[in-house]
C-alpha positions as CSV (number, residue, x, y, z in Angstrom):
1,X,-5.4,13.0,13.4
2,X,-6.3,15.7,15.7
3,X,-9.8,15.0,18.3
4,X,-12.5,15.9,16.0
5,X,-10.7,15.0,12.8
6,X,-12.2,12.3,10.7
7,X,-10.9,9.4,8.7
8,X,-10.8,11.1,5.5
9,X,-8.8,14.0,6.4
10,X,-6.3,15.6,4.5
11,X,-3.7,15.8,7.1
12,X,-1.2,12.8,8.2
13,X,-2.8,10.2,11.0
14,X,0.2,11.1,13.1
15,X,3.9,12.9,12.4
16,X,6.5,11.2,10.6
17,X,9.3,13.2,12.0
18,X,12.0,10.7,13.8
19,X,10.4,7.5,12.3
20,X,13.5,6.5,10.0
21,X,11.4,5.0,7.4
22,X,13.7,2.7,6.2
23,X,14.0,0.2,9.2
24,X,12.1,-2.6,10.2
25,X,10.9,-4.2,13.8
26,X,8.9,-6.5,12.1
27,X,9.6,-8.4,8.5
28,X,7.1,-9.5,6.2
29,X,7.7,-13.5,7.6
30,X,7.5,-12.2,11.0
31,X,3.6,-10.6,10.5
32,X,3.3,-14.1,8.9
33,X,3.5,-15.4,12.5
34,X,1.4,-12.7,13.6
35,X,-1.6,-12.9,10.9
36,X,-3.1,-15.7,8.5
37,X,-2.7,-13.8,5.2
38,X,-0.6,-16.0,2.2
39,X,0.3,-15.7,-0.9
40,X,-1.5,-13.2,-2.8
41,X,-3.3,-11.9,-0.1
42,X,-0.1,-11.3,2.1
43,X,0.0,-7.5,1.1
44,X,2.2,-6.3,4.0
45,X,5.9,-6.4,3.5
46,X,6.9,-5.0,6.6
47,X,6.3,-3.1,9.8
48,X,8.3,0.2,10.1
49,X,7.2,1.6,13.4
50,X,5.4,0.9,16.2
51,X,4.9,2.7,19.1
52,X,5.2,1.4,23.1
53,X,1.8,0.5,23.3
54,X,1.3,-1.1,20.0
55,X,-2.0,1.3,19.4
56,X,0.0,3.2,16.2
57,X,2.2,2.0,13.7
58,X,3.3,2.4,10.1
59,X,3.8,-0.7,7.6
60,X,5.1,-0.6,3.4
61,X,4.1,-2.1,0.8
62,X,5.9,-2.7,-2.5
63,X,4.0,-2.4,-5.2
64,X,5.5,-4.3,-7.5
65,X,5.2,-5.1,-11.0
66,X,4.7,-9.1,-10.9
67,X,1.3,-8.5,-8.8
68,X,-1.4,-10.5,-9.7
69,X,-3.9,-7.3,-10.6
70,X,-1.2,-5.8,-13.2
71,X,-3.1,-7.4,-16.2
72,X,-6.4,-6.3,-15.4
73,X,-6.6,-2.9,-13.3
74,X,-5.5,-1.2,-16.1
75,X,-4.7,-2.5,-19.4
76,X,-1.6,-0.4,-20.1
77,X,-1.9,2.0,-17.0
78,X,-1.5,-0.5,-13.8
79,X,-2.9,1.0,-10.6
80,X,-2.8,-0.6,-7.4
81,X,-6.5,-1.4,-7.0
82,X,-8.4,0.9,-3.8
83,X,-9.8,-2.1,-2.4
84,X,-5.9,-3.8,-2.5
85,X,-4.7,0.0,-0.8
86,X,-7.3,-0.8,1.9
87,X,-6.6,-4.3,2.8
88,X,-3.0,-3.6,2.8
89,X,-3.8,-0.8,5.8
90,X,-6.1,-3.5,7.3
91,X,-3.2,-6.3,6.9
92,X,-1.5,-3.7,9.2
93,X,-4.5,-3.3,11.6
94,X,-4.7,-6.7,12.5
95,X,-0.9,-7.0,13.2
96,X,-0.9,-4.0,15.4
97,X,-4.5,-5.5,17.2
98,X,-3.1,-8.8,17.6
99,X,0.3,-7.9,18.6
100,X,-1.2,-5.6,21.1
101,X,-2.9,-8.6,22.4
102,X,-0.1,-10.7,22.4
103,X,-1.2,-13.6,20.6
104,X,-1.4,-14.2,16.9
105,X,-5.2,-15.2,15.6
106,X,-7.8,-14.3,13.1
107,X,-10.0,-10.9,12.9
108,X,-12.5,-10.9,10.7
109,X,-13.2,-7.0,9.6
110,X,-16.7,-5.9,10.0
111,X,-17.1,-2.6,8.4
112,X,-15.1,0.4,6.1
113,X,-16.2,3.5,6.6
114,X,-15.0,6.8,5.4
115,X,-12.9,5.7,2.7
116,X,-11.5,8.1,-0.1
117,X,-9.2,7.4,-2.6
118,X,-7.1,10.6,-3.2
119,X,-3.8,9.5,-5.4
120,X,-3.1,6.9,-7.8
121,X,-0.6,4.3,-6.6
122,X,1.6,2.8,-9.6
123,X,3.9,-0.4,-9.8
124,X,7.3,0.5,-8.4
125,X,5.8,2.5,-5.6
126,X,6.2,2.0,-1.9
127,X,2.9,2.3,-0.1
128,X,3.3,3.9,3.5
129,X,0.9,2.5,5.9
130,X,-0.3,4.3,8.9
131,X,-2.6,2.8,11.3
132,X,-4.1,4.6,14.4
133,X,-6.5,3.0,17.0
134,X,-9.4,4.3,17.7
135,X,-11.2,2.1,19.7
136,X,-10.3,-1.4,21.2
137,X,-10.8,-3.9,23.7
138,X,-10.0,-8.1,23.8
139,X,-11.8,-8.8,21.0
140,X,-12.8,-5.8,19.1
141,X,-10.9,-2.7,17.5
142,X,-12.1,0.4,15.4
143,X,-8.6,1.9,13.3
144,X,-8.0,5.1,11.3
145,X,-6.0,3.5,8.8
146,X,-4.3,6.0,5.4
147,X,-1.8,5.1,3.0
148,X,1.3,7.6,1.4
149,X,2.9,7.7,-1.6
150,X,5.3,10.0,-2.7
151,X,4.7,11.8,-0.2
152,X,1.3,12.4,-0.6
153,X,-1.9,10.6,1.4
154,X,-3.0,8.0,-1.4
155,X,-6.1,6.8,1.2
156,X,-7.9,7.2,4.3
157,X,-10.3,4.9,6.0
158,X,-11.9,3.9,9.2
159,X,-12.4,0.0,9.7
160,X,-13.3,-2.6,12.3
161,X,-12.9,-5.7,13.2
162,X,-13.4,-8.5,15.7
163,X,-11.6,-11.5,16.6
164,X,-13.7,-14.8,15.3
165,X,-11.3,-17.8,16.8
């Protein structure tokens, strides 16, 4: 986002251009070393991009057809569930915080702000993740976080977190 730009914006954290979005520097049992999250909760499937500093990135997420919500979020008309969209981003968030660091751990998120949901996000899909921070130091961190689909901004959302080991 530009200065001044909030987390629900309608405009792209940062530009896409020259991120070849079908690579990887980091695979879903690499974050594994990285974060705590397991089985159902392990929503990140990889890390696309990350910048030099580790401060910006952008993760995916297949949303796939055999996930544990199909049956109830919706009878008949599955949609990944907003609160799934956001830990996904934050899953991202705390890979990027930590890596930054340079030491895997555990940060417990302390607030969502600003989030909007803006498109529906079906099985089959791949969930962009783009992650932007805002604020951070050793033991705290503040992210614009925003998911795509299709090509079009699915979420946005500010959150923090702090580290709590």
């Amino acid at each position: 986002m530009d200065a001044g730009e909030t987390a629900g914006s309608t405009r792209l954290l940062f530009d896409l251009g020259g991120i070849d979005l079908s690579q990887r520097v980091c695979t879903k049992e690499e974050i594994e070393r990285w974060i705590p999250h397991r089985g159902h909760m392990s929503m990140l499937d990889g890390v696309i991009w990350q910048d030099l500093k580790i401060v910006r990135g952008v993760g995916i997420k297949h949303v796939r057809h055999d996930e544990f919500w199909i049956p109830g979020h919706f009878p008949g008309k599955p949609m990944f569930p907003g609160v799934l969209m956001v830990e996904s981003g934050a899953q991202l968030a705390c890979y990027l915080f930590l890596a930054h660091r340079g030491r895997p751990g555990i940060a417990a998120f302390l607030r969502i702000e600003s989030a909007s949901f803006r498109s529906m996000v079906q099985p089959g899909s791949d969930l962009y993740l783009l992650c932007k921070e805002v604020k951070l130091n050793s033991r705290r961190f503040i992210t614009d976080i925003q998911g795509v689909v299709d090509g079009r901004i699915a979420f946005n959302a500010r959150i923090s977190g702090m580290m709590v080991d």
